[in-house]
PDB file of N, CA, C and O in Angstrom:
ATOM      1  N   UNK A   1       0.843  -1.181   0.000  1.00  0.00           N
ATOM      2  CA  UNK A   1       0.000   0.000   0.000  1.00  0.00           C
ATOM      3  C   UNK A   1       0.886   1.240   0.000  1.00  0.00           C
ATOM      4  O   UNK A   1       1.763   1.231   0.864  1.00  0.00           O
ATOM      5  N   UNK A   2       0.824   2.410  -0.877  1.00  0.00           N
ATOM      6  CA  UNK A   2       1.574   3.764  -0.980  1.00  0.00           C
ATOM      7  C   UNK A   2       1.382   4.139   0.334  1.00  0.00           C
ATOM      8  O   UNK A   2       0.420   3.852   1.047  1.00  0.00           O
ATOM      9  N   UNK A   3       2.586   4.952   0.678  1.00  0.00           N
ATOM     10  CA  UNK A   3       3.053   6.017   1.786  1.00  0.00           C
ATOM     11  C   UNK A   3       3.569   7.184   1.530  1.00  0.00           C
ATOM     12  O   UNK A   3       4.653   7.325   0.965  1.00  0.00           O
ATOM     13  N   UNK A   4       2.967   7.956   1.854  1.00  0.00           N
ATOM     14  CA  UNK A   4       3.743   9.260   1.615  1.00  0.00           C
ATOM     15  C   UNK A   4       4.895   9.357   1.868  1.00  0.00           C
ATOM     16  O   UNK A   4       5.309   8.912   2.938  1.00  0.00           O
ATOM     17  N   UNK A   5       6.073  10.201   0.612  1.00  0.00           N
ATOM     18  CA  UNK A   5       7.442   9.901   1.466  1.00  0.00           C
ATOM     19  C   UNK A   5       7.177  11.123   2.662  1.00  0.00           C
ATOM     20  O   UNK A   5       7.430  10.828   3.830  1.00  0.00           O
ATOM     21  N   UNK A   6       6.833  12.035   2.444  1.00  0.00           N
ATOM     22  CA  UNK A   6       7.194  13.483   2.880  1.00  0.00           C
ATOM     23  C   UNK A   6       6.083  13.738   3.903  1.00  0.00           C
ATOM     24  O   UNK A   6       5.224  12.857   3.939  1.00  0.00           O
ATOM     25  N   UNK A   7       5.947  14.662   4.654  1.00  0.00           N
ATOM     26  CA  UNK A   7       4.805  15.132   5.282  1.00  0.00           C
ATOM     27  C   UNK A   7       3.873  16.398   4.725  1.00  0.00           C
ATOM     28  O   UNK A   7       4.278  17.559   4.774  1.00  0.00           O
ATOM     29  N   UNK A   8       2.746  16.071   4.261  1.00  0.00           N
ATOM     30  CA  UNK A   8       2.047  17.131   3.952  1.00  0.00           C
ATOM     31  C   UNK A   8       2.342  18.535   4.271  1.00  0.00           C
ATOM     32  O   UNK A   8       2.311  18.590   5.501  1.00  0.00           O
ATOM     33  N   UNK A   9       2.565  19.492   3.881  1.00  0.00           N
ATOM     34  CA  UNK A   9       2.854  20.706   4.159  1.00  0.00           C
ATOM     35  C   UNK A   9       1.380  21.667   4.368  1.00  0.00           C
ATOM     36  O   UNK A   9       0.423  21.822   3.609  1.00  0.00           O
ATOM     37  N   UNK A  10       1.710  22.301   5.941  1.00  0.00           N
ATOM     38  CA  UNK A  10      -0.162  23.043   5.861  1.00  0.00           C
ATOM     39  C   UNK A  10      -0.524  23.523   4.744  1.00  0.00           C
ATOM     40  O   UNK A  10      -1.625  23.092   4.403  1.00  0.00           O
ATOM     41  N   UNK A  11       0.170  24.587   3.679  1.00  0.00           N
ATOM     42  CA  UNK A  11      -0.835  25.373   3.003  1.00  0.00           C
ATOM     43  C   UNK A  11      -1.419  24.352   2.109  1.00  0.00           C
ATOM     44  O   UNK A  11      -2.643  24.325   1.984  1.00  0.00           O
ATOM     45  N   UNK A  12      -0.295  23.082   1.151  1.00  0.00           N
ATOM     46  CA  UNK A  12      -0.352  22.238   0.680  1.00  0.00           C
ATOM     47  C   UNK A  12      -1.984  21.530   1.043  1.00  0.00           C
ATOM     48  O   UNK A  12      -2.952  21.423   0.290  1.00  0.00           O
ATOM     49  N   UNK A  13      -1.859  21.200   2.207  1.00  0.00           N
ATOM     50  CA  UNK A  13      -3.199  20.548   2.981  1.00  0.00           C
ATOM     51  C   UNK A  13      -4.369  21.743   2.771  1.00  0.00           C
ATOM     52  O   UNK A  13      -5.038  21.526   1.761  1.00  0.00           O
ATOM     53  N   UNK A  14      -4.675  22.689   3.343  1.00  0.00           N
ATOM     54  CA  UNK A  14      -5.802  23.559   3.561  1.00  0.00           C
ATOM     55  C   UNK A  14      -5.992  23.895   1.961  1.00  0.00           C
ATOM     56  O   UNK A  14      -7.185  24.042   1.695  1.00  0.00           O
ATOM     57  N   UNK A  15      -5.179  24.044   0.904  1.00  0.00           N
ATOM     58  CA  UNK A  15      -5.755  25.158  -0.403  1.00  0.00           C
ATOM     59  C   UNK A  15      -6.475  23.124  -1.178  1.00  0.00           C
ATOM     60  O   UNK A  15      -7.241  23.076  -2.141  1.00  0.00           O
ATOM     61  N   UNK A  16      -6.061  22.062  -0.585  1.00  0.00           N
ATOM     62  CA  UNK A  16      -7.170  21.372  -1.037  1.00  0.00           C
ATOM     63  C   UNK A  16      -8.190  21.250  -0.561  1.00  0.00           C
ATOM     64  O   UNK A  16      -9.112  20.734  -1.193  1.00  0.00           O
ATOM     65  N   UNK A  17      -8.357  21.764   0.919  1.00  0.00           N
ATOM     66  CA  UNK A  17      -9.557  21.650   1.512  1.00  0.00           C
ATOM     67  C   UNK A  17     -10.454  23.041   1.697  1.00  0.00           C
ATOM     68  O   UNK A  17     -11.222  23.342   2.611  1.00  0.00           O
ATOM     69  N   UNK A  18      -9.962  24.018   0.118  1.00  0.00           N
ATOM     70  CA  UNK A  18     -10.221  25.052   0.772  1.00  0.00           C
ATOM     71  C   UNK A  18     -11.979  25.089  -0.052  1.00  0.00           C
ATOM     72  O   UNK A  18     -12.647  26.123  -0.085  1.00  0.00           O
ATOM     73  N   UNK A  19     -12.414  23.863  -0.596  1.00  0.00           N
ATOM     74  CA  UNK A  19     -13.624  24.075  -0.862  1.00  0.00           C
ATOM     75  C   UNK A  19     -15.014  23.851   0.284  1.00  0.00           C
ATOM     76  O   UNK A  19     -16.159  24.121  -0.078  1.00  0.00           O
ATOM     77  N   UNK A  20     -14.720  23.358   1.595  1.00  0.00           N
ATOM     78  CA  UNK A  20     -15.113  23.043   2.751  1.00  0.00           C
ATOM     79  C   UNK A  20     -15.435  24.142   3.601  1.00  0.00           C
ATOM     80  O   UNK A  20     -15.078  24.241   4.775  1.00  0.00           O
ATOM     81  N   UNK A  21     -16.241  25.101   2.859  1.00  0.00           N
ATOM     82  CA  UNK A  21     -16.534  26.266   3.930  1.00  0.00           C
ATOM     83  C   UNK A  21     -18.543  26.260   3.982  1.00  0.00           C
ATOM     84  O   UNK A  21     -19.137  25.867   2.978  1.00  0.00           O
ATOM     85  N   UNK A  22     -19.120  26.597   4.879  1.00  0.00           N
ATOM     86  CA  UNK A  22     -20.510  26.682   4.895  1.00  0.00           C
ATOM     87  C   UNK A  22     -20.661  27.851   4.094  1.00  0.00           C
ATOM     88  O   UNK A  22     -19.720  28.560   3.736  1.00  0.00           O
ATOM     89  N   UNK A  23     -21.827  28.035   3.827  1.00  0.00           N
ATOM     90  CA  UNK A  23     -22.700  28.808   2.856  1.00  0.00           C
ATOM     91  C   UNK A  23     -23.256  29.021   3.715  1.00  0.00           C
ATOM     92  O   UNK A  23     -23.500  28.451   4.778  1.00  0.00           O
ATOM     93  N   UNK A  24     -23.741  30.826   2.793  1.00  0.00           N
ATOM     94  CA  UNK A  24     -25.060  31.417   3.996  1.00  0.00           C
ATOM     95  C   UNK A  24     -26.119  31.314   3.687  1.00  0.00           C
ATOM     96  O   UNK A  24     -26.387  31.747   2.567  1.00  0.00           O
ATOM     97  N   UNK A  25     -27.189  30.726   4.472  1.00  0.00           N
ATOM     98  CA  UNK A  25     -28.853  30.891   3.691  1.00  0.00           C
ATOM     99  C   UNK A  25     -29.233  31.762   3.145  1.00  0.00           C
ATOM    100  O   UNK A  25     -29.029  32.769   3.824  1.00  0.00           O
ATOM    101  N   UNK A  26     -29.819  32.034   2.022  1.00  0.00           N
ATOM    102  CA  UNK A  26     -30.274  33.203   1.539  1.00  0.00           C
ATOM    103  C   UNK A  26     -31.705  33.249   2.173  1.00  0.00           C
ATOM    104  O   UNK A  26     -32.351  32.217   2.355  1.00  0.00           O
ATOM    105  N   UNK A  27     -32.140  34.415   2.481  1.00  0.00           N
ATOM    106  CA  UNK A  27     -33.323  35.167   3.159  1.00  0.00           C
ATOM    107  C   UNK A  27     -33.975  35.741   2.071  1.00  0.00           C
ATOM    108  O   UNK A  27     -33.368  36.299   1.156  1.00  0.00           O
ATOM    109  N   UNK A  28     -35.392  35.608   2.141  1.00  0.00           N
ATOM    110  CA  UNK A  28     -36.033  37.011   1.227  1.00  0.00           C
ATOM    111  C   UNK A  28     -37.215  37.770   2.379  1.00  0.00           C
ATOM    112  O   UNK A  28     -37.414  37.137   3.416  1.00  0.00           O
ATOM    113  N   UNK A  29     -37.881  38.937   2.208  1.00  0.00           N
ATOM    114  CA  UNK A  29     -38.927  38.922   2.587  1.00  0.00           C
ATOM    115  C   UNK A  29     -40.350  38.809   1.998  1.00  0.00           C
ATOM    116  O   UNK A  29     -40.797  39.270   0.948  1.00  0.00           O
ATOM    117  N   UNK A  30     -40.943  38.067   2.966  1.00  0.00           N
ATOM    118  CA  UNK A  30     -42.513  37.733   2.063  1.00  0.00           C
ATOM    119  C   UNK A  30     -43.024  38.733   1.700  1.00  0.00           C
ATOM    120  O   UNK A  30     -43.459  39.572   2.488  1.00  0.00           O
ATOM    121  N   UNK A  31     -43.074  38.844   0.405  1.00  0.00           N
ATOM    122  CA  UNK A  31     -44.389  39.909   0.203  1.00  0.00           C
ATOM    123  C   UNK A  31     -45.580  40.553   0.561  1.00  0.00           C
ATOM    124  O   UNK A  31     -45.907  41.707   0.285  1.00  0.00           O
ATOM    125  N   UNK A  32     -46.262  39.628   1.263  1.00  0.00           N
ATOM    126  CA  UNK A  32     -47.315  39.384   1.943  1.00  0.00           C
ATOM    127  C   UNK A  32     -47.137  40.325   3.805  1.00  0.00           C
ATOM    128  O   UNK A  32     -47.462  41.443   4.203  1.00  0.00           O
ATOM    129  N   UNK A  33     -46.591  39.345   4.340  1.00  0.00           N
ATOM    130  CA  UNK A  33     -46.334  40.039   5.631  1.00  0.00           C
ATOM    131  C   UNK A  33     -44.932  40.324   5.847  1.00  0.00           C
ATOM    132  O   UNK A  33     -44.716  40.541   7.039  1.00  0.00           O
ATOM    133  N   UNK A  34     -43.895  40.401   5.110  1.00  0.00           N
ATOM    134  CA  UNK A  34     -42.560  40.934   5.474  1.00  0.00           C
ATOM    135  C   UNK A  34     -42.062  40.053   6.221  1.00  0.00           C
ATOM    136  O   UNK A  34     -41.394  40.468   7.167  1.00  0.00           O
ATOM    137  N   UNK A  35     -42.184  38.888   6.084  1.00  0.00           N
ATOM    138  CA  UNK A  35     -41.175  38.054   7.429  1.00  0.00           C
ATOM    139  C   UNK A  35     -40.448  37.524   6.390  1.00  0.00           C
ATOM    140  O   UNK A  35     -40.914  37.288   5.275  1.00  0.00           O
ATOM    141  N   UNK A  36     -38.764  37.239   6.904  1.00  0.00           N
ATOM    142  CA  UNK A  36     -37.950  36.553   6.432  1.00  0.00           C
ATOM    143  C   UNK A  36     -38.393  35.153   6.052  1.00  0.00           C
ATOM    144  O   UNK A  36     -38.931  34.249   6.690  1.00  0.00           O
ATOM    145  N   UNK A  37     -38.019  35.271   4.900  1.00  0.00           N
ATOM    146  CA  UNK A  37     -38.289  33.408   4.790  1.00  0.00           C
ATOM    147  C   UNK A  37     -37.160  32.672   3.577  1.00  0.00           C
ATOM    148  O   UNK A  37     -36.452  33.327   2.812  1.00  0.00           O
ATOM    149  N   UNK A  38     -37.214  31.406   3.643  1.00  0.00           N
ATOM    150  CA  UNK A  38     -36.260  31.068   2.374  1.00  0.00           C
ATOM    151  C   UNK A  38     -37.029  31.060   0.648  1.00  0.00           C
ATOM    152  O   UNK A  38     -38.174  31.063   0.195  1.00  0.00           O
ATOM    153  N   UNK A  39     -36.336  31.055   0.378  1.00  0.00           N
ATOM    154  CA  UNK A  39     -36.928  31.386  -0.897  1.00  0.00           C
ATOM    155  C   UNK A  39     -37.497  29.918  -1.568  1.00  0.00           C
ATOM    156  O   UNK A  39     -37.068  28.766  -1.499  1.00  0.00           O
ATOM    157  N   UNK A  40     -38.729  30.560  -2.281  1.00  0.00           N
ATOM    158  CA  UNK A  40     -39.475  29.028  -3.039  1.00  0.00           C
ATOM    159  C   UNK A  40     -39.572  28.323  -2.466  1.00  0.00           C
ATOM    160  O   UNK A  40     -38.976  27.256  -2.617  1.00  0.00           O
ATOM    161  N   UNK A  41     -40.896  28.741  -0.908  1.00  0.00           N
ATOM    162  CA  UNK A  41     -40.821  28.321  -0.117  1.00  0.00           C
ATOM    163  C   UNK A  41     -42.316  28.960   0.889  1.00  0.00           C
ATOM    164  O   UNK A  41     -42.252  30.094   1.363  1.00  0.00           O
ATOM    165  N   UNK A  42     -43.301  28.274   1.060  1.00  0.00           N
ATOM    166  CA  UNK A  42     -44.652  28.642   1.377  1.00  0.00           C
ATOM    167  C   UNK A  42     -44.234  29.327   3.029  1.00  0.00           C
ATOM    168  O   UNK A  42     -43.848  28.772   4.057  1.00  0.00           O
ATOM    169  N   UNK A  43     -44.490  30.619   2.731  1.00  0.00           N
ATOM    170  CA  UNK A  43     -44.263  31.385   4.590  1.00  0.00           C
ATOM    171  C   UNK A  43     -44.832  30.693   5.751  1.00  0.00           C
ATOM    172  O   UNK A  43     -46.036  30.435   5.722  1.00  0.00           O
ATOM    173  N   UNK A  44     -44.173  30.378   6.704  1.00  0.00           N
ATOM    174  CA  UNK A  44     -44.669  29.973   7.731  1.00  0.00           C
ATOM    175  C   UNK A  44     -45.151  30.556   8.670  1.00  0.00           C
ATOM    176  O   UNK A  44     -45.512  30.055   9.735  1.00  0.00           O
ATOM    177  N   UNK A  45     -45.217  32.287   8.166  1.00  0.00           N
ATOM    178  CA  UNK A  45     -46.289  33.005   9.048  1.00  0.00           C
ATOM    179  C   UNK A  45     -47.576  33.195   8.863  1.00  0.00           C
ATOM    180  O   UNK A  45     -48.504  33.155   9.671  1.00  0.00           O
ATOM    181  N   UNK A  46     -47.553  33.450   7.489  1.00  0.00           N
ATOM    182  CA  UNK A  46     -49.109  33.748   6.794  1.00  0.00           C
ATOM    183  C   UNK A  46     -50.021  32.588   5.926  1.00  0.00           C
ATOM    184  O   UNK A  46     -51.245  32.541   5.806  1.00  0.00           O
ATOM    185  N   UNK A  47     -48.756  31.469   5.241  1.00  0.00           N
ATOM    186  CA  UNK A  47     -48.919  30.357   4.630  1.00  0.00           C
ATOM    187  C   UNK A  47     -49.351  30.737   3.400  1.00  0.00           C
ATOM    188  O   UNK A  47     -50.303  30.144   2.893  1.00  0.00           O
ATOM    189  N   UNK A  48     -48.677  31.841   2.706  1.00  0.00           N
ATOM    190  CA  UNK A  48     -48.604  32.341   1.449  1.00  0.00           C
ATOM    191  C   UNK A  48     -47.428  31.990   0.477  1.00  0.00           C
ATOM    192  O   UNK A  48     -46.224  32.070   0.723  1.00  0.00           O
ATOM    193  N   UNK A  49     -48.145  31.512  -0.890  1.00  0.00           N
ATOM    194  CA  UNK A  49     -47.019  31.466  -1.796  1.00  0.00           C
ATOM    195  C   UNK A  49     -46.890  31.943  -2.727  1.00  0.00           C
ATOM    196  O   UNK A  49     -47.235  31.053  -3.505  1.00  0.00           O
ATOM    197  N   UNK A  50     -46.476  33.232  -3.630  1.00  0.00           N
ATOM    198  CA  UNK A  50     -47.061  33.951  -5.074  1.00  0.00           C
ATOM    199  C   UNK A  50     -47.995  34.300  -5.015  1.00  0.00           C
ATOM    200  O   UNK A  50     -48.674  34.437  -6.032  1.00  0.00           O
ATOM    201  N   UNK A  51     -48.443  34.597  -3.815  1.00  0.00           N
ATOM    202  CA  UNK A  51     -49.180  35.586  -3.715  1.00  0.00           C
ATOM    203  C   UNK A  51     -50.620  34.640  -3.581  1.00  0.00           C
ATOM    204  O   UNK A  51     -51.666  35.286  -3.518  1.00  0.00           O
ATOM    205  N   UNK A  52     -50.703  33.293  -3.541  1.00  0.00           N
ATOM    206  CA  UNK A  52     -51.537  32.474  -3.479  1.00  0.00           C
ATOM    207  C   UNK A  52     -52.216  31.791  -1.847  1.00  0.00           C
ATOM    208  O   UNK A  52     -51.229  32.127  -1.192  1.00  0.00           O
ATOM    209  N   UNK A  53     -52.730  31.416  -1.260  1.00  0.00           N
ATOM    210  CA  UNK A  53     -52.698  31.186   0.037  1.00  0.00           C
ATOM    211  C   UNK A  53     -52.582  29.579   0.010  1.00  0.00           C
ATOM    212  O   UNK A  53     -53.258  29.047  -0.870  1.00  0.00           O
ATOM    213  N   UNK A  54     -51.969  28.883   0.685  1.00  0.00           N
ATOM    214  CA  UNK A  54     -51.680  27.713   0.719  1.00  0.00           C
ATOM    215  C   UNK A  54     -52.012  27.302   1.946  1.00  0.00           C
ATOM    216  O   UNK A  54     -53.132  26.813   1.794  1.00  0.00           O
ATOM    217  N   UNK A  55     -51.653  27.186   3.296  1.00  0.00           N
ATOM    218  CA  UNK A  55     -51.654  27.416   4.564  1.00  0.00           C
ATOM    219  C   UNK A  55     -52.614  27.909   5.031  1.00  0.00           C
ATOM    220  O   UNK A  55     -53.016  28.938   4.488  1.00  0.00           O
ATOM    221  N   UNK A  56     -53.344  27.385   6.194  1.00  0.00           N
ATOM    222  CA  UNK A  56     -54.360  27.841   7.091  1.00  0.00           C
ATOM    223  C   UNK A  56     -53.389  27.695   8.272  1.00  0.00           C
ATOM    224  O   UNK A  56     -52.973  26.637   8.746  1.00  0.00           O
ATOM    225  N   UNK A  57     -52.936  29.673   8.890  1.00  0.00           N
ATOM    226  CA  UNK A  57     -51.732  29.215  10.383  1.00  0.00           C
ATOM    227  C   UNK A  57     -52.942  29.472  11.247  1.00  0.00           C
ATOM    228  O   UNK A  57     -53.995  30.036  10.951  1.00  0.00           O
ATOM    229  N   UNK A  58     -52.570  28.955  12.326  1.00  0.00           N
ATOM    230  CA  UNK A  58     -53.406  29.351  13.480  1.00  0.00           C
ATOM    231  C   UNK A  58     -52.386  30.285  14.222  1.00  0.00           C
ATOM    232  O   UNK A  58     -51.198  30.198  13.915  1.00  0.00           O
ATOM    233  N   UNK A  59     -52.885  31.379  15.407  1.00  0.00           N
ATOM    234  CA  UNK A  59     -52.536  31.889  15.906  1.00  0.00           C
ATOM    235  C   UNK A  59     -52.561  31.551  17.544  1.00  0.00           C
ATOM    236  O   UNK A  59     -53.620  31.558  18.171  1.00  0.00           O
ATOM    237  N   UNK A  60     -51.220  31.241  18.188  1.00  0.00           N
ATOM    238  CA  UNK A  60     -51.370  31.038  19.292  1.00  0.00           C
ATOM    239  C   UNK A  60     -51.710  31.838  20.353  1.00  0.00           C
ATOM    240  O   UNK A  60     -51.810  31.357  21.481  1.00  0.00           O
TER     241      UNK A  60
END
């Protein structure tokens, strides 16, 4: 089985792992009532989608 002769060198190591970073959610606001929500994605405040109503929320 291969062995490395040498020891990995950090930058060597990290610029291959440099595709391993999180992403940020993208946010929009609903049209409807202005709450953040993700996009293409029925609001979970009002239960609106395109302007369509999908959702019956109850209010606690």
């Amino acid at each position: 089985m291969p062995v490395p002769k040498r020891k990995t060198a950090r930058s060597k190591r990290d610029r291959r792992r440099s595709h391993y970073k999180l992403t940020a959610v993208s946010v929009i606001l609903c049209p409807n009532c202005k709450e953040p929500t993700m996009p293409h994605r029925i609001c979970a405040k009002c239960g609106t989608y395109k302007g369509k109503k999908y959702l019956t929320v109850e209010e606690l």
